[in-house]
C-alpha positions in Angstrom: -22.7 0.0 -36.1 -23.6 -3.1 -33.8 -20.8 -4.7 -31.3 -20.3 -7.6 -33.4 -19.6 -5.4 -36.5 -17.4 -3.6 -35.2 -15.5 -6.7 -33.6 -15.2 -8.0 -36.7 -13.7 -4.7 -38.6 -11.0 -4.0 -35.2 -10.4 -7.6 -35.8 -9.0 -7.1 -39.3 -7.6 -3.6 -38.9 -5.4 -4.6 -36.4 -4.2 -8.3 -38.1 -3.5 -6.6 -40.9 -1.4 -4.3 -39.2 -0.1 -7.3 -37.9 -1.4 -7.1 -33.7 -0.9 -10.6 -32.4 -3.6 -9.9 -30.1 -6.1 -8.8 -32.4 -9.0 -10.3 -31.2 -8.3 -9.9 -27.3 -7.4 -6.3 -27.7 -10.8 -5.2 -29.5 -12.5 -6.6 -26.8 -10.8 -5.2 -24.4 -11.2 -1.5 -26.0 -14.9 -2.1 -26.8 -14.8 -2.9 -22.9 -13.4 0.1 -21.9 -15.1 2.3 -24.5 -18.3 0.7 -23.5 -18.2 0.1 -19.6 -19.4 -3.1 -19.9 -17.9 -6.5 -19.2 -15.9 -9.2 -21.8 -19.1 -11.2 -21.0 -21.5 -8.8 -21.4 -20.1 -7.8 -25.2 -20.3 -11.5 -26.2 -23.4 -11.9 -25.0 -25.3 -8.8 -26.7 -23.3 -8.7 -29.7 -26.3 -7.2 -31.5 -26.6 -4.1 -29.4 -25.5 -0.8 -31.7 -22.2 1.5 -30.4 -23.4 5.6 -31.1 -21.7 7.8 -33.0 -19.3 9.4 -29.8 -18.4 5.3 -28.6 -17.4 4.5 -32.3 -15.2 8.1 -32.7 -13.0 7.2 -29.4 -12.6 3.7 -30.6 -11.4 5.0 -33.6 -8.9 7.4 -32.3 -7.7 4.1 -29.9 -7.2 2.0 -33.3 -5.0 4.3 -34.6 -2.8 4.8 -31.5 -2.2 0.7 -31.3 -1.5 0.6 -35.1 1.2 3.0 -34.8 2.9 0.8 -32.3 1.6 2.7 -28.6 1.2 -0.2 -26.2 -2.1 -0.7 -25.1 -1.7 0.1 -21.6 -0.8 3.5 -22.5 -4.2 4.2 -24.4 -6.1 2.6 -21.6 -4.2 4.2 -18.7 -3.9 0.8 -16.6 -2.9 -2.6 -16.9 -3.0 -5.4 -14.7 -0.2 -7.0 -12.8 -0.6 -9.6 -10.4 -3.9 -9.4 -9.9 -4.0 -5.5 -9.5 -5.3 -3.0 -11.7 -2.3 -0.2 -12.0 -2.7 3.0 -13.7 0.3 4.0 -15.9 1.1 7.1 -18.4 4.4 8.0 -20.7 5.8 8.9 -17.2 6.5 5.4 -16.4 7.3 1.8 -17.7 4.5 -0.8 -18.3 4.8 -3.5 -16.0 6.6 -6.0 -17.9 6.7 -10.1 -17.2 9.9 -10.2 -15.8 9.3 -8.1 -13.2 6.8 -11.2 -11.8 10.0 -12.6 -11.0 11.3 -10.3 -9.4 8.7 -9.5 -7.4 8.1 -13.9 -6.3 12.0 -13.6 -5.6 11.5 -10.8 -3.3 8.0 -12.2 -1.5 10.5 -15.3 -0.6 13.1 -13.8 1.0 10.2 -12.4 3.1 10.4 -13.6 6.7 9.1 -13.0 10.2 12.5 -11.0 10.9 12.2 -8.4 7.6 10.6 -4.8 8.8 12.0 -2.5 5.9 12.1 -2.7 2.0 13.4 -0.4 -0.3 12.6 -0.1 -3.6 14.9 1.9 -5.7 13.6 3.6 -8.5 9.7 2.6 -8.3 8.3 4.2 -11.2 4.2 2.9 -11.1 4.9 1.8 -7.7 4.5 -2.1 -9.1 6.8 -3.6 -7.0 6.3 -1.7 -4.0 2.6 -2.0 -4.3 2.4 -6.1 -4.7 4.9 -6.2 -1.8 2.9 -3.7 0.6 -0.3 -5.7 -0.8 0.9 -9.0 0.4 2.3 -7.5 3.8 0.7 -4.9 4.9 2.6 -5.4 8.4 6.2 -4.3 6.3 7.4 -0.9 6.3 8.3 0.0 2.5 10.1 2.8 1.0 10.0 3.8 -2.9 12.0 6.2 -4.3 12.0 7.8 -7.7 13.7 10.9 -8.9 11.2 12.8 -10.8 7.7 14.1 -9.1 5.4 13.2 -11.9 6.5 9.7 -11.5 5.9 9.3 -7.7 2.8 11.0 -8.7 1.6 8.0 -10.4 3.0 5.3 -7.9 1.4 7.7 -5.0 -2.3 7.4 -7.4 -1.9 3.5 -7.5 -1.1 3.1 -3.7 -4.4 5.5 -3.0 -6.4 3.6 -5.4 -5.8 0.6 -4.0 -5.8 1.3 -0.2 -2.7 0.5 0.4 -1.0 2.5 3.4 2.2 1.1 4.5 4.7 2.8 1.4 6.3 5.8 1.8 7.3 7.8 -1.6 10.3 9.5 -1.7 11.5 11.7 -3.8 15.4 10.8 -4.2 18.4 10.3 -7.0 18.9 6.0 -6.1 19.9 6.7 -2.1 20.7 10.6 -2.3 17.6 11.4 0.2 18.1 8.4 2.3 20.4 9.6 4.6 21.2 6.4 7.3 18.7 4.7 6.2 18.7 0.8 6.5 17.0 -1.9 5.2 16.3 -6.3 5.4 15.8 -6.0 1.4 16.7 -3.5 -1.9 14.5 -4.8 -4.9 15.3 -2.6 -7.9 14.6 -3.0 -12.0 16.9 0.3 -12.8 17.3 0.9 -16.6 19.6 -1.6 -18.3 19.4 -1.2 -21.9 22.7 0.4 -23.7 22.1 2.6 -25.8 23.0 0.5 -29.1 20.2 -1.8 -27.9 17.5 1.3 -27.3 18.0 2.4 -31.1 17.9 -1.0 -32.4 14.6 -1.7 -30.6 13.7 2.2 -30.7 10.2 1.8 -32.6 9.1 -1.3 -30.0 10.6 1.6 -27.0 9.9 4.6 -28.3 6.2 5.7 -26.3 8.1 4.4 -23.0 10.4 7.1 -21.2 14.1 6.9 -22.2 15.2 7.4 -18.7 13.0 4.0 -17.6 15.2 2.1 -20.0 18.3 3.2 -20.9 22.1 3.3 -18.8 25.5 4.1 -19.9 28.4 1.4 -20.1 26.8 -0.2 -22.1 23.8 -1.0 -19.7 25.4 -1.4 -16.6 26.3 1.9 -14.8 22.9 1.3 -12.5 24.3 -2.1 -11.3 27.8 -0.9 -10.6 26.5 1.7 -8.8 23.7 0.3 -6.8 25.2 -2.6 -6.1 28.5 -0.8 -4.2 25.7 1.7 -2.6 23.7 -1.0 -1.2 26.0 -2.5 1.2 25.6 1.0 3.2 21.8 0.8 3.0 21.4 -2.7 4.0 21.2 -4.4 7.3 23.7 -7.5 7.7 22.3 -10.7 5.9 20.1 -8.0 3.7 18.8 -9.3 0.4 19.4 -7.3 -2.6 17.2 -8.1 -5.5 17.6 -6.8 -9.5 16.1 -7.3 -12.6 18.4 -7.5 -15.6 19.3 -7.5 -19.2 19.0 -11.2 -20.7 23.0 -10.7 -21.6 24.0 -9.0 -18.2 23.5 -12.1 -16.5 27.3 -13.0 -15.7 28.5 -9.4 -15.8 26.0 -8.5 -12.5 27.4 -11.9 -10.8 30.8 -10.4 -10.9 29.6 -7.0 -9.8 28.3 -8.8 -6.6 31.3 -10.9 -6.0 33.5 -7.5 -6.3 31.6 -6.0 -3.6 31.7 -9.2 -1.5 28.2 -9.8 -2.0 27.7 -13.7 -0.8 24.8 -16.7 -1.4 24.4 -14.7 -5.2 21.3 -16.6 -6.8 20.2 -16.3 -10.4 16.5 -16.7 -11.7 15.4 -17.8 -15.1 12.3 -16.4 -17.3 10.1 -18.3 -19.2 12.2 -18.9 -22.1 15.3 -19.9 -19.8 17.0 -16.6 -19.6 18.5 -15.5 -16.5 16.4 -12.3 -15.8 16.7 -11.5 -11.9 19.7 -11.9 -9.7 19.7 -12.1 -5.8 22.7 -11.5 -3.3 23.1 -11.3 0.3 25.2 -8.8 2.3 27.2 -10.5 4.8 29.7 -9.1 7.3 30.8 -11.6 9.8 
């Protein structure tokens, strides 16, 4: 079967199983399948895929029509501008986390040494950080090996030298540790939510996603935990729930958190919350 063939059949296959992205998504298989650019399939559309190519792209239909994000069949995605390998272990990079991430690179100044990034999973928001400034010293934590494993992979990959992985529960290995900033996206959906959205969720790890009290029992508790980790006028940083946004504001204000800030997505929702640790 030739490349534009083939195009053409992925193209229906995965419309009909109703893929929004049809068309970008069979390129980019037929990309990876082929080793060979976007530009390079368009322009030698006529060129024939053998027998073994057309088998694994195949076998990769069938995984997206069943609902497995395509990051997972791949084994990388790309987020801001940096090609990150992921697996089942860990959560796919999402679009919210951009803000986080731009919230975080602002509160960046010529007086921050150490961040901490609780619960780092692929090592995203670690890696873009240590990426931008390599002169910071960054910590990551996760709690299972197999996940620093990845975030350790995606640091090594892209020589970046200035994170150290930890394996920790939140602060447990930590000791008197302190840092200028905490960024963390812990899990936040309850578990109503989870089974509600279970078939979108269900090739992402549980333990990435979901939190007791009805989402929150992360934020209560790294929020009160923080203030012993961070220096004075510290940032911390979190990603939320769409609905949480109110909920984490009073968290904050509980634990006498001060200059609280809250950032919008792109369809107006308040997604990422800020707050500053101030003792005077």
């Amino acid at each position: 079967m030739i490349i534009n063939k083939w195009l053409q059949y992925s193209y229906n296959f995965l419309k009909k199983n109703e893929i929004k992205l049809y068309q970008l998504e069979s390129v980019i298989m037929l990309s990876f399948v082929l080793k060979k650019s976007k530009s390079w399939i368009y322009g030698y559309s006529e060129k024939k895929i053998n027998f073994t190519q057309l088998k694994i792209l195949k076998k990769m239909l069938k995984r997206r029509v069943r609902g497995e994000p395509i990051a997972y069949i791949l084994g990388f995605c790309e987020f801001w501008s940096l090609k990150i390998y992921v697996s089942h272990n860990v959560l796919i990079p999402r679009q919210d986390t951009e803000i986080l991430v731009n919230v975080a690179c602002k509160k960046i100044n010529f007086k921050t040494q150490k961040i901490l990034d609780l619960g780092t999973g692929s090592g995203i928001i670690a890696l873009v950080i240590a990426n931008r400034f390599n002169n910071l010293n960054i910590t990551a934590v996760d709690f299972r090996k197999k996940i620093l494993n990845i975030a350790k992979y995606n640091a090594k990959k892209l020589l970046i030298n200035n994170i150290t992985f930890l394996k920790s529960n939140w602060f447990s290995k930590l000791k008197n540790k302190k840092f200028d900033v905490i960024v963390s996206n812990p899990p936040y959906i309850s578990y109503k939510e989870y089974f509600f959205f279970k078939k979108k969720l269900r090739f992402e790890p549980i333990t990435s996603l979901v939190a007791c009290n009805n989402g929150l029992a992360n934020f209560h508790y790294i929020i009160s935990e923080s203030l012993k980790y961070l220096n004075n006028y510290g940032w911390l940083i979190l990603e939320h729930g769409y609905k949480q946004s109110n909920t984490v504001q009073k968290i904050l204000k509980k634990n006498y958190y001060r200059n609280i800030t809250k950032y919008t997505d792109i369809q107006g929702y308040y997604r990422v919350i800020c707050a500053q640790k101030i003792l005077l």
